[in-house]
C-alpha positions in Angstrom: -41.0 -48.9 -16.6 -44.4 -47.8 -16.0 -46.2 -49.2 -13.0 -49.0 -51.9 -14.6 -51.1 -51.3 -11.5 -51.7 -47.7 -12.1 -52.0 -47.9 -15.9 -54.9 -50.7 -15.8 -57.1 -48.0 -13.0 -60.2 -46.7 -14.5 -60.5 -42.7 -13.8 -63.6 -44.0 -11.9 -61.6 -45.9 -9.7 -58.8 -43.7 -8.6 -61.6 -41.0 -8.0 -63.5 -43.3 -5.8 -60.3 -43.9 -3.6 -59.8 -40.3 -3.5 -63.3 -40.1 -2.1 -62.7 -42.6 0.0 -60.0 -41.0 1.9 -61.6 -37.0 1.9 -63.8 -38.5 5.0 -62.8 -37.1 8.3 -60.9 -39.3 11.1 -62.6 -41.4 13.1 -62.1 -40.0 16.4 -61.2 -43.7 18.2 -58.8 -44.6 15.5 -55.0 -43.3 16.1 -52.7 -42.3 14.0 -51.0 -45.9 13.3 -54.4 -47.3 12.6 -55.1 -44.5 9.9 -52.2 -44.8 7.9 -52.7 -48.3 7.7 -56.1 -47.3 6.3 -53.9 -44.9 3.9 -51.6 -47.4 2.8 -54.5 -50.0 1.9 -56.5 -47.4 -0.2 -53.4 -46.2 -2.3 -52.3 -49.9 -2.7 -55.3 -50.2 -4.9 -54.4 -48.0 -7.4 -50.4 -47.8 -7.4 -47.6 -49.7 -6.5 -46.6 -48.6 -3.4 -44.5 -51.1 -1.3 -42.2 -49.0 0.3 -44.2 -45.8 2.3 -43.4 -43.5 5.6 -44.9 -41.1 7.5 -42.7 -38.2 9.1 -43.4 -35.9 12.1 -41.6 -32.6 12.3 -41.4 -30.8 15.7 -39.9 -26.9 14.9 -39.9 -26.0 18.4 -37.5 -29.3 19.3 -36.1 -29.6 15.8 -36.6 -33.3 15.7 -38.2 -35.8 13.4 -40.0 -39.4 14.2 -41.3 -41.7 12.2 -44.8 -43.3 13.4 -45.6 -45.6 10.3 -43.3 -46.8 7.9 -42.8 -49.6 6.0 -39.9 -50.7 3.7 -39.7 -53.2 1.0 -36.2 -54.0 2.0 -34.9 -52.3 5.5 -36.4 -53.2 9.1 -38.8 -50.8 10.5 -37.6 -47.4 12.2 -38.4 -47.3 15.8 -41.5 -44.9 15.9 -40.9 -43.5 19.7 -37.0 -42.7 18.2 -36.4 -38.8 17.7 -33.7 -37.9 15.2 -32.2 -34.5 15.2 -33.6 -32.8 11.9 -30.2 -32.5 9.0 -29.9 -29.5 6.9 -31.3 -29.5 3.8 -28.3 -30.1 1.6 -27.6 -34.0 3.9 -31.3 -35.5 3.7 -34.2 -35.6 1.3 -36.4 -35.8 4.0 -34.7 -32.6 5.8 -35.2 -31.0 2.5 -38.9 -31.0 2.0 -39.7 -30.0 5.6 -37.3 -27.4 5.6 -38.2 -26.1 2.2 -41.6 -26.8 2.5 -41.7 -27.6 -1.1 -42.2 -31.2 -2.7 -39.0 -33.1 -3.9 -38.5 -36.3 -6.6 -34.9 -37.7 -6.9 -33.1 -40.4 -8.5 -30.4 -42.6 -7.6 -28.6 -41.3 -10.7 -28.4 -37.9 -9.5 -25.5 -36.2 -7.6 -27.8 -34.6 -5.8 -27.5 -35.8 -1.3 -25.4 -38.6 -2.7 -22.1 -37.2 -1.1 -23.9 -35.6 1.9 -25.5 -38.6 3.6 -27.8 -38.2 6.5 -27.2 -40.7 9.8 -30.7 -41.9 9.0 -29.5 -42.6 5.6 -26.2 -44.2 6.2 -28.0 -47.0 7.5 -30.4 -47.6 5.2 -30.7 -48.6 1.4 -30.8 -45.9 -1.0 -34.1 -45.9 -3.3 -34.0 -45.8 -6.9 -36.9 -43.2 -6.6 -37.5 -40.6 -3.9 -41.1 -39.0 -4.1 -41.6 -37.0 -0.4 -44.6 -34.1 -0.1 -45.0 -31.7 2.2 -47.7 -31.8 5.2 -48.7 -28.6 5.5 -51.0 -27.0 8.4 -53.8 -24.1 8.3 -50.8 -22.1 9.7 -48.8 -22.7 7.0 -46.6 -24.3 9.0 -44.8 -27.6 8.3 -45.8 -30.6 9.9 -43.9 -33.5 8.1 -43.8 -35.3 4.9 -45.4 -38.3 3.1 -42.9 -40.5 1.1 -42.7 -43.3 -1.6 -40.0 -45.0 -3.0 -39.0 -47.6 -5.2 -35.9 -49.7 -5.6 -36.8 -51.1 -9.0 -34.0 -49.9 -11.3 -36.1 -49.6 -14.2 -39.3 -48.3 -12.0 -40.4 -44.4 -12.3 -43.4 -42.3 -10.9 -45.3 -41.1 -13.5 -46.2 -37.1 -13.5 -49.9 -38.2 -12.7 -48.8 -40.3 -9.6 -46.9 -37.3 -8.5 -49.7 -35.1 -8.7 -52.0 -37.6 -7.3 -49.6 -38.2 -4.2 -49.3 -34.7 -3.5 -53.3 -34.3 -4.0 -53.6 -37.5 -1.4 -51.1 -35.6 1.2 -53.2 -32.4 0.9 -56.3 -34.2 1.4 -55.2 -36.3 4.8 -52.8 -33.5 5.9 -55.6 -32.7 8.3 -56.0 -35.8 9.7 -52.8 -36.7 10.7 -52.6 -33.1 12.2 -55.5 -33.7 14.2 -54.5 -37.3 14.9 -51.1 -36.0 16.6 -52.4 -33.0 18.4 -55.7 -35.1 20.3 -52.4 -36.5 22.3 -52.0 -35.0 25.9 -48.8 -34.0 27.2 -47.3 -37.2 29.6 -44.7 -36.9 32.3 -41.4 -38.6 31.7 -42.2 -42.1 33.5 -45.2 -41.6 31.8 -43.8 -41.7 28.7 -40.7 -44.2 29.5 -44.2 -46.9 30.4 -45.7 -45.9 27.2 -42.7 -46.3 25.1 -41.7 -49.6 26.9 -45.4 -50.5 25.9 -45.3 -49.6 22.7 -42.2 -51.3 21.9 -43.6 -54.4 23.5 -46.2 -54.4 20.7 -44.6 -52.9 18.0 -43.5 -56.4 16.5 -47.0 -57.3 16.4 -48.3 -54.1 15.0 -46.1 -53.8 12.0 -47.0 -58.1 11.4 -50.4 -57.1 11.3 -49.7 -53.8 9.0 -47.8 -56.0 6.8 -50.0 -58.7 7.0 -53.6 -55.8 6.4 -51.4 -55.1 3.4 -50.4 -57.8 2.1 -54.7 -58.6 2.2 -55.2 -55.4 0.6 -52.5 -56.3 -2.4 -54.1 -59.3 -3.1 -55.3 -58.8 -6.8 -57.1 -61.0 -9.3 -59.4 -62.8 -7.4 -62.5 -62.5 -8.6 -62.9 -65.6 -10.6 -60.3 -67.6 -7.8 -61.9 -67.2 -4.4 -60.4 -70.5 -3.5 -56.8 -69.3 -4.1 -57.7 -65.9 -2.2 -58.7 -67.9 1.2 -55.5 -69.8 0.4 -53.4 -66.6 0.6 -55.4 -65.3 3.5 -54.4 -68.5 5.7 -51.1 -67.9 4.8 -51.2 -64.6 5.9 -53.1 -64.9 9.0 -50.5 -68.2 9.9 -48.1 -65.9 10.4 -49.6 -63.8 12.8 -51.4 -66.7 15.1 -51.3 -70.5 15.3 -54.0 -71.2 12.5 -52.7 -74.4 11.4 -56.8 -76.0 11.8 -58.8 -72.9 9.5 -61.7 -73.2 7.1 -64.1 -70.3 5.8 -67.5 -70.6 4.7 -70.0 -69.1 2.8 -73.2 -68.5 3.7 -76.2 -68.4 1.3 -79.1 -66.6 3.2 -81.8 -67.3 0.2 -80.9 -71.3 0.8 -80.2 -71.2 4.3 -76.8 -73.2 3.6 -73.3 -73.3 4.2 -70.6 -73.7 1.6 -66.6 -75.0 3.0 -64.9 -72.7 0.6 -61.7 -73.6 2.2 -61.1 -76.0 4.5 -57.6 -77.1 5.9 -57.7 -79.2 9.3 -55.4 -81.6 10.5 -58.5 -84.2 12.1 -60.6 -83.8 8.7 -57.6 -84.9 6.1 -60.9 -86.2 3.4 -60.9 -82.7 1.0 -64.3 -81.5 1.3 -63.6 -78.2 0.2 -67.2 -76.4 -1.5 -68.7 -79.5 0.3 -72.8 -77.5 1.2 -73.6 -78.4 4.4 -77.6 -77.0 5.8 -77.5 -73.6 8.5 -78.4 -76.5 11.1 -77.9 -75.6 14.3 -74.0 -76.4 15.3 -71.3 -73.7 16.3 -70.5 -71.9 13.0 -74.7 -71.5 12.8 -74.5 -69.7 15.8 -71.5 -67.8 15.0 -74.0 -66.6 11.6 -77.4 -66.1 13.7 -75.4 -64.1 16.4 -73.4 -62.0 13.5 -70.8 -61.9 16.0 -67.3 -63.2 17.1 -67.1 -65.8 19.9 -63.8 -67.7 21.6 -65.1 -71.3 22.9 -63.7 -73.9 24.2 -65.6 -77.0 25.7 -66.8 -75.5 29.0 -68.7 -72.6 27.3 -69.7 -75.0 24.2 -71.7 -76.9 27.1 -73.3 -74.1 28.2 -74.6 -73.6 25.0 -75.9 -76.7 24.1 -77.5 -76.3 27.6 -79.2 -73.5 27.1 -80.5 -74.7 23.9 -78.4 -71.9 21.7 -76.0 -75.4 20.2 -77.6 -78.6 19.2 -74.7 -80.1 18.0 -70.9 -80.0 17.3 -70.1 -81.6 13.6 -66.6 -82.8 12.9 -63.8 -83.3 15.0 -65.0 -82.0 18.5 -61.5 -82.6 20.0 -60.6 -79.2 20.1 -59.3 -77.4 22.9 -59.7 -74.0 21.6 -62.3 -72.9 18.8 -62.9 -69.3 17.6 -64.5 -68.2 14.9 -65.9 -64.5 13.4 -68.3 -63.7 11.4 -67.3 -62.2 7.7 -69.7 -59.0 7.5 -69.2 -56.2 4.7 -71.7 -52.9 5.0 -74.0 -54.9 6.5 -74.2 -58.5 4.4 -73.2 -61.2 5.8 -70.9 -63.6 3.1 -69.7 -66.5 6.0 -67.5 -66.6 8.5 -64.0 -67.1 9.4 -62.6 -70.4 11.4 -59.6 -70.9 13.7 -59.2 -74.1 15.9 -56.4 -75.9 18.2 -56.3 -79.3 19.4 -53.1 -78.7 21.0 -53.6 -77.9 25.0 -50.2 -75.4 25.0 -52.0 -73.5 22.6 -55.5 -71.5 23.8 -56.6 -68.6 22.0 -57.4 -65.5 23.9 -60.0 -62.2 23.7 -56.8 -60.0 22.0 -56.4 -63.1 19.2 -60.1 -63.0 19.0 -60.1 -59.0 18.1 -57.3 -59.9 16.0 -59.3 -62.5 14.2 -62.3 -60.5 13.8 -60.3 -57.4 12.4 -58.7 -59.5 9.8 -62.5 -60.9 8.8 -63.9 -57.1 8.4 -61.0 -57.0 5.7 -61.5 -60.4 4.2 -65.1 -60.0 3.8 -64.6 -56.4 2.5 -62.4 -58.1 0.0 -65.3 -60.8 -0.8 -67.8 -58.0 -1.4 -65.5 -56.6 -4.0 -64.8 -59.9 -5.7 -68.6 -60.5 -5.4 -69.6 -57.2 -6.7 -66.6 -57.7 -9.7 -68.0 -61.0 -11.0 -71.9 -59.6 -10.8 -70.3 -56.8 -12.9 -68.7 -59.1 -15.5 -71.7 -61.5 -15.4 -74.1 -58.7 -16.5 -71.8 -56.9 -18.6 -71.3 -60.7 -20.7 -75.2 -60.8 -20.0 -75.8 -57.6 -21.7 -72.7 -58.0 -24.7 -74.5 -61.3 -25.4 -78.3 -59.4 -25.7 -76.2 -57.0 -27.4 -75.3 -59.6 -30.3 -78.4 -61.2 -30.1 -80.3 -57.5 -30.5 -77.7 -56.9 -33.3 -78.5 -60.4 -34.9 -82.7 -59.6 -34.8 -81.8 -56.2 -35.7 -79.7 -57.1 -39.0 -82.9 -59.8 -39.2 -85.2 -57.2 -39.1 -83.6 -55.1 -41.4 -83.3 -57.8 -44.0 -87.1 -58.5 -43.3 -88.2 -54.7 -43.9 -86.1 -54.6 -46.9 -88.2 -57.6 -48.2 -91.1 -56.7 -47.2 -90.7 -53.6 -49.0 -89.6 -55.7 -52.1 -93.1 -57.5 -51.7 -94.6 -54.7 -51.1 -93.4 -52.7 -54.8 -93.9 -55.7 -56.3 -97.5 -56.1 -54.9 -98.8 -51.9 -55.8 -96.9 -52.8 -59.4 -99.3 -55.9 -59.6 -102.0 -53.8 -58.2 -101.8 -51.4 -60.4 -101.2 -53.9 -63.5 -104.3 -55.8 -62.4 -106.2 -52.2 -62.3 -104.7 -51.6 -66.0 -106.2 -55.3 -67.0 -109.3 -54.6 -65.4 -109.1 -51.2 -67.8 -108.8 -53.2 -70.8 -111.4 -56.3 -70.3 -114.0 -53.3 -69.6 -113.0 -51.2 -72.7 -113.1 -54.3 -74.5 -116.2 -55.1 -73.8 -117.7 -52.1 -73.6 -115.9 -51.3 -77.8 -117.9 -54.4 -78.4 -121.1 -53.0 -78.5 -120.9 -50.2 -81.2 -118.4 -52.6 -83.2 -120.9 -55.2 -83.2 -123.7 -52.5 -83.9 -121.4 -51.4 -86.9 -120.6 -55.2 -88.3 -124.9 -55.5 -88.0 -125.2 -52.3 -90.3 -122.5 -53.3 -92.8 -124.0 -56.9 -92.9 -127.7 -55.1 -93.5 -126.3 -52.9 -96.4 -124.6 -56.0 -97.8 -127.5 -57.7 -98.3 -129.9 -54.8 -99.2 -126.8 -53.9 -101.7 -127.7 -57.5 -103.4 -131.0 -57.2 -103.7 -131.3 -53.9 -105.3 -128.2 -54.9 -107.4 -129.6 -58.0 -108.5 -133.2 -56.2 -109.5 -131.0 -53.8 -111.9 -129.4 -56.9 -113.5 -133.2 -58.2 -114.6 -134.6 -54.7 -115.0 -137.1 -55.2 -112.7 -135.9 -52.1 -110.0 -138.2 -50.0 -108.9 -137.7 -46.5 -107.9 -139.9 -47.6 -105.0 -137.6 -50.1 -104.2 -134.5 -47.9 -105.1 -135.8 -44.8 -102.6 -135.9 -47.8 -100.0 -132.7 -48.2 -100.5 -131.6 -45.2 -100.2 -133.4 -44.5 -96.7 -132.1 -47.7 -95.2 -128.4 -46.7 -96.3 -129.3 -43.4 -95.3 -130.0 -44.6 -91.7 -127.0 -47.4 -91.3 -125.1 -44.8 -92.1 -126.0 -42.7 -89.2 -125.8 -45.8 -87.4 -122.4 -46.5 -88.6 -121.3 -43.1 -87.9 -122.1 -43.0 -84.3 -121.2 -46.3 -83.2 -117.9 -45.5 -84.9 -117.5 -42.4 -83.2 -118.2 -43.8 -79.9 -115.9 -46.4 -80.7 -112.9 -44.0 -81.6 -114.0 -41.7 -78.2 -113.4 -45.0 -76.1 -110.0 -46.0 -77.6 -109.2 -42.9 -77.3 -110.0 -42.6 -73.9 -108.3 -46.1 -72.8 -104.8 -45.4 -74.8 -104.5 -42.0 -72.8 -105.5 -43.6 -69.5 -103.7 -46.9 -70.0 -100.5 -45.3 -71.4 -100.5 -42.2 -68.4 -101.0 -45.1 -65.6 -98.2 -47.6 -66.9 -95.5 -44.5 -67.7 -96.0 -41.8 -65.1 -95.1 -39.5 -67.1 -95.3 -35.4 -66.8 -97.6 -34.2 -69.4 -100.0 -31.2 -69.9 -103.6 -31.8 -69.0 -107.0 -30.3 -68.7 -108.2 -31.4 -65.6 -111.9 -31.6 -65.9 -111.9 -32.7 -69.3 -108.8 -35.4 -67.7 -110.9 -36.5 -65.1 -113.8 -37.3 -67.5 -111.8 -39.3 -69.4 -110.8 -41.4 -66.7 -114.8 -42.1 -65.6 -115.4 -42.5 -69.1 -112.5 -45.6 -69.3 -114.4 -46.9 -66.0 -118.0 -47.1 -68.0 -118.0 -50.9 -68.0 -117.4 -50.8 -64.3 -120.1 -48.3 -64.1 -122.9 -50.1 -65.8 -123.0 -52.8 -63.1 -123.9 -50.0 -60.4 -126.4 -47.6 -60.1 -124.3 -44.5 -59.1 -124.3 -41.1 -60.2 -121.1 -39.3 -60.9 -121.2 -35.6 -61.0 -118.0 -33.6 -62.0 -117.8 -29.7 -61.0 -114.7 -28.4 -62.2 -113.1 -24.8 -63.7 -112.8 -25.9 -67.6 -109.9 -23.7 -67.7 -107.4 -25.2 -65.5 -104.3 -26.8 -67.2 -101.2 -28.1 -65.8 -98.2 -30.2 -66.1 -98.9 -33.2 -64.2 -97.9 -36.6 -63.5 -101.4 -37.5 -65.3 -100.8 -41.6 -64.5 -100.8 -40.5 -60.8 -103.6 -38.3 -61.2 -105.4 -41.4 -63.4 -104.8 -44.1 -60.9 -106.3 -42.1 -58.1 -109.5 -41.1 -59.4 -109.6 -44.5 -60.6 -109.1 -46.2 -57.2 -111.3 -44.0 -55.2 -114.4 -44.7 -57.8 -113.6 -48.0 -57.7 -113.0 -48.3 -53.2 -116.6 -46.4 -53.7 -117.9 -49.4 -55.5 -116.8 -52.2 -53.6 -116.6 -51.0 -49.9 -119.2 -47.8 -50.0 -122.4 -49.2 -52.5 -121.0 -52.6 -52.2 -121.4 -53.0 -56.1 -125.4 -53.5 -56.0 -127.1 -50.0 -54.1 -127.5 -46.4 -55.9 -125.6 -43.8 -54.7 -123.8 -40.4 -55.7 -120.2 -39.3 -56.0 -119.2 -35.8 -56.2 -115.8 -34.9 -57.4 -114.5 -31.2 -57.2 -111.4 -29.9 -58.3 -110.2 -26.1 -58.3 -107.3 -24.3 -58.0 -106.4 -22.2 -54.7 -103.2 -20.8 -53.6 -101.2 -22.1 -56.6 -102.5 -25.3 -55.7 -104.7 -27.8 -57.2 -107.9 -29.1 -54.7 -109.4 -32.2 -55.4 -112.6 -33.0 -53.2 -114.0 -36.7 -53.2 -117.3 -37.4 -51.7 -119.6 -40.3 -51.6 -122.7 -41.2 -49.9 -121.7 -45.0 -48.9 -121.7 -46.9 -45.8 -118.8 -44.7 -44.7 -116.1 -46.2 -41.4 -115.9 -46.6 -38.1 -112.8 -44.4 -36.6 -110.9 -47.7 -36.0 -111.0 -48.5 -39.6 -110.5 -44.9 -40.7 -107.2 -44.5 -38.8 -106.1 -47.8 -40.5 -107.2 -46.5 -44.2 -103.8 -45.9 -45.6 -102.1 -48.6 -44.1 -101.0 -51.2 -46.9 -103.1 -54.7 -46.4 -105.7 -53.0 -44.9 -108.9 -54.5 -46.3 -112.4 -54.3 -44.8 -113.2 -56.7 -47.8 -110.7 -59.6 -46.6 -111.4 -63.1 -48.2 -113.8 -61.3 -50.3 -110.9 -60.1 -53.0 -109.9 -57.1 -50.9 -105.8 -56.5 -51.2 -106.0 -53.5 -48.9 -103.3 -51.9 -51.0 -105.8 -49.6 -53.2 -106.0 -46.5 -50.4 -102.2 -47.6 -49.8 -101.7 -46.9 -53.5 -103.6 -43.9 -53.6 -101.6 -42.2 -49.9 -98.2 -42.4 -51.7 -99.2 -41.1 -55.4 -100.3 -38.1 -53.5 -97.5 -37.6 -51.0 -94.4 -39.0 -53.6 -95.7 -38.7 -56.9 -97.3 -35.4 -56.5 -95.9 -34.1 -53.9 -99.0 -33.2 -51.7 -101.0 -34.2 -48.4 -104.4 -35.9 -48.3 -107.0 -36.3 -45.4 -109.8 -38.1 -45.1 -113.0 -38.0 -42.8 -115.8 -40.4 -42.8 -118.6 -41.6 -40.2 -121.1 -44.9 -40.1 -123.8 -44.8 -42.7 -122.4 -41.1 -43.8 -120.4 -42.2 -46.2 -116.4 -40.9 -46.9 -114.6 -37.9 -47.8 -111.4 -36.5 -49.6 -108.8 -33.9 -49.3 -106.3 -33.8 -52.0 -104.0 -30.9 -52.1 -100.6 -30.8 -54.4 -98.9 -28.0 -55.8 -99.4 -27.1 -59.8 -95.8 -26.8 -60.8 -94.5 -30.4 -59.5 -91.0 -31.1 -59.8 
């Protein structure tokens, strides 16, 4: 079985541990004191129940154990000395000796017949996993050990590795941490063992208790049940039958009872908010530091001003309370109270207290810091789906838009094609009219002289009359019908290149005049002169509709927004060939644009004509025949009262 706890660690989290414990030693804080620290930092990221620390001495050939703690046996004595085995009796022996790391199971032959006195004792892991601490001398100064005695437990070749990295990075510090001691005479010694057997009981409690703190997972949705645990814990160090903590909110200068157990205050008032005010756990939170009172000293306070008031039970014979402060911030503070006489705190339970708050509130910061990490990573999935959602919106909405917009340059140019035909219409009315008046004038000259033959009364007077007026209709006739044929002609080739957009062979100048010539009717309403310089000789396979259409919206832009259909003006078109391209120059002498409008030309809807018939897509139309259609690039420049020019540039051969 894999161990869950390792397998659920992000790489960022194992590597911050690993940072955590590269810092050197602090130089107050013995050796006891650090592997607790050591213990607590691997717990976070593997199982790790059952860990020891051994001491070699070569010169004495002995071994102690200063820290160890076991899932099942009793602690070892840390002041015993045991006489090192050979390596073939101890798996301990083995890796000082050898120097080398070692991993056994229960399943292997291997020390089971040859057990060590220390072993005989003791229950025999399931796994064995012991490392080397090596000095700068390359001498041996111990081991680090884990074990489990889950049957179905195994260390995983990256725990291994990560052990042994661990026992390489604190080797030093457990060196240093053992050689700081001074040499001590024998009574010396026999006090400092008798002390340190005095407290050892306590010492391992608290260990356990630091650790069993440390272990405590999956509460950063559950505070409550956290607290819960934590009075548990700290019960069975010190009488803390009467214990509460509370929050403190420095924004709203109030107190929450996150947890509150006490035998005078049986009403639940647990996450009951309660004002900063000015009573003993408010000073506690201004002073930011542990205090032990009882009712003499909580006199003195009110006295000096420092208390206003105790709220709640005041019975109490002993109070204590410390302050719950991580890097700085302070979450609350921790409670403990007696109302029993037998039972008065001291300054050691005090320390006690105020070490186990460091850890607690340590503990809160991370639970704080894990549900502002899960709040803003919700926070920013849900933006995320929302951004997704306006996104998919969007899309849709550009996809339409571009729909509308197709379906608005198709209309566009449909209305430009209708616009065509009403003017050629009307402009094929004139010589077909002119033609109907000379047919009707012949008809009726055709009568006369007809009927003078039938009486014999024509005269070759009348008859040479005749003959001039047919004479001169039929001039009439002939160029009216001419004219005529040149404007169908001239529509059906414009009109069919614009609605098929086609490739065809053209000759541009006489192409271009075409087009002008179907824009006649348009042109009678202005006074503008058009002036066409281009080589008679260039021909090319075009898309002519393209070509059509652009001439025909830049005349027509000139009319509205340049001579504003009324004033005289000129327009110069120039086309040649450069560079196996074709250049098409547009100029006009209109109003011209400001550079705000200019930059805005080819953007579709544009319009400086709005509610005056102005679509704004006739430039639009005009920027993509060029660029898609034809394949080239077109710039334009223009100033106030100047009026507006043209770059057109596409290649001959367009594909």
């Amino acid at each position: 079985m894999a161990d869950p706890l390792w397998n659920s660690q992000s790489v960022t989290h194992v590597l911050n541990v690993l940072a955590t414990l590269t810092k050197p030693i602090n130089q107050e804080q013995g050796l006891v004191d650090y592997m607790t620290f050591v213990h607590v930092q691997l717990a976070k990221v593997m199982s790790i129940s059952s860990f020891f620390l051994v001491l070699y001495s070569k010169h004495e050939q002995q071994i102690h154990f200063p820290f160890n703690i076991d899932q099942y046996d009793d602690p070892i004595d840390p002041m015993r000395r045991f006489t090192i085995s050979n390596d073939q009796q101890s798996p301990t022996a083995w890796v000082v000796l050898n120097q080398e790391k070692l991993l056994i199971c229960a399943k292997e032959e291997r020390f089971n017949n040859h057990a060590s006195t220390l072993w005989a004792s003791r229950s025999k892991a399931n796994q064995w996993f012991g490392v080397p601490i090596m000095g700068d001398n390359n001498q041996c100064h111990g081991a680090l050990v884990m074990q489990s005695y889950e049957k179905s437990f195994f260390y995983s070749d990256e725990q291994q590795q990560f052990f042994e990295h661990v026992t390489h990075l604190i080797s030093n510090n457990i060196i240093n941490c053992e050689s700081d001691k001074a040499p001590i005479s024998t009574g010396e010694y026999t006090d400092l063992l008798s002390n340190e057997i005095a407290t050892y009981k306590r010492d391992k409690k608290i260990q356990h208790a630091l650790f069993k703190i440390a272990s405590i997972s999956n509460i950063d949705n559950n505070l409550s049940h956290f607290f819960q645990q934590v009075h548990y814990i700290i019960d069975k160090i010190m009488y803390a039958k009467n214990f509460f903590i509370a929050l403190y909110n420095e924004e709203e200068q109030m107190i929450t009872l996150s947890y509150f157990i006490d035998k005078k205050e049986p009403i639940n008032i647990k996450d009951k908010k309660i004002p900063l005010g000015e009573g003993l756990s408010s000073y506690v939170i201004k002073t930011r530091k542990a205090h032990l009172l009882d009712k003499e000293k909580i006199t003195t306070l009110i006295t000096q001003g420092k208390v206003k008031e105790v709220l709640g039970a005041h019975d109490f014979t002993s109070w204590m309370a410390a302050p719950l402060i991580s890097t700085n911030v302070l979450h609350g503070i921790m409670v403990i109270q007696s109302y029993d006489p037998k039972i008065i705190y001291t300054e050691e339970d005090l320390k006690l207290l105020d070490f186990f708050a460091k850890h607690v509130a340590n503990a809160i910061e991370s639970a704080v810091n894990n549900i502002q990490r899960k709040e803003s990573q919700l926070k920013l999935a849900t933006q995320h789906r929302l951004l997704e959602q306006k996104n998919a919106d969007l899309n849709q909405l550009v996809l339409k838009l571009k729909s509308t917009q197709s379906e608005l340059i198709q209309k566009e140019k449909m209305a430009a094609l209708g616009g065509l035909v009403a003017g050629i219409a009307h402009e094929i009315n004139t010589p077909l009219g002119i033609c109907v008046t000379g047919i009707s004038h012949l008809q009726e000259e055709y009568k006369l002289i007809n009927h003078a033959i039938e009486k014999n009364e024509l005269t070759e007077s009348q008859l040479i009359s005749f003959f001039d007026d047919m004479n001169e209709v039929l001039v009439i006739l002939e160029t009216n019908i001419h004219r005529g044929a040149e404007l169908i002609n001239s529509f059906k080739q414009v009109a069919v290149d614009q609605s098929s957009n086609e490739l065809r062979t053209i000759n541009l100048s006489q192409y271009i005049r075409s087009i002008l010539l179907s824009l006649k009717p348009r042109l009678k309403r202005s006074k503008i002169d058009i002036k066409v310089e281009c080589d008679e000789s260039i021909s090319l396979d075009v898309n002519a509709g393209a070509i059509s259409q652009i001439i025909s919206n830049l005349v027509i832009n000139s009319i509205k927004h340049g001579f504003n259909e009324t004033n005289e003006g000129k327009i110069l078109i120039e086309a040649y060939e450069k560079n196996k391209n074709i250049i098409i120059r547009y100029r006009d002498d209109g109003a011209g644009m400001d550079d705000e409008a200019l930059a805005q030309l080819f953007d579709p809807f544009f319009t400086t004509k709005r509610g005056e018939g102005g679509s704004g897509l006739g430039t639009h139309v005009v920027y993509n025949l060029v660029t898609t259609s034809l394949k080239g690039k077109i710039d334009v420049q223009s100033k106030v009262g100047k009026g507006l020019a043209y770059l057109i540039k596409f290649p001959i051969k367009c594909e």
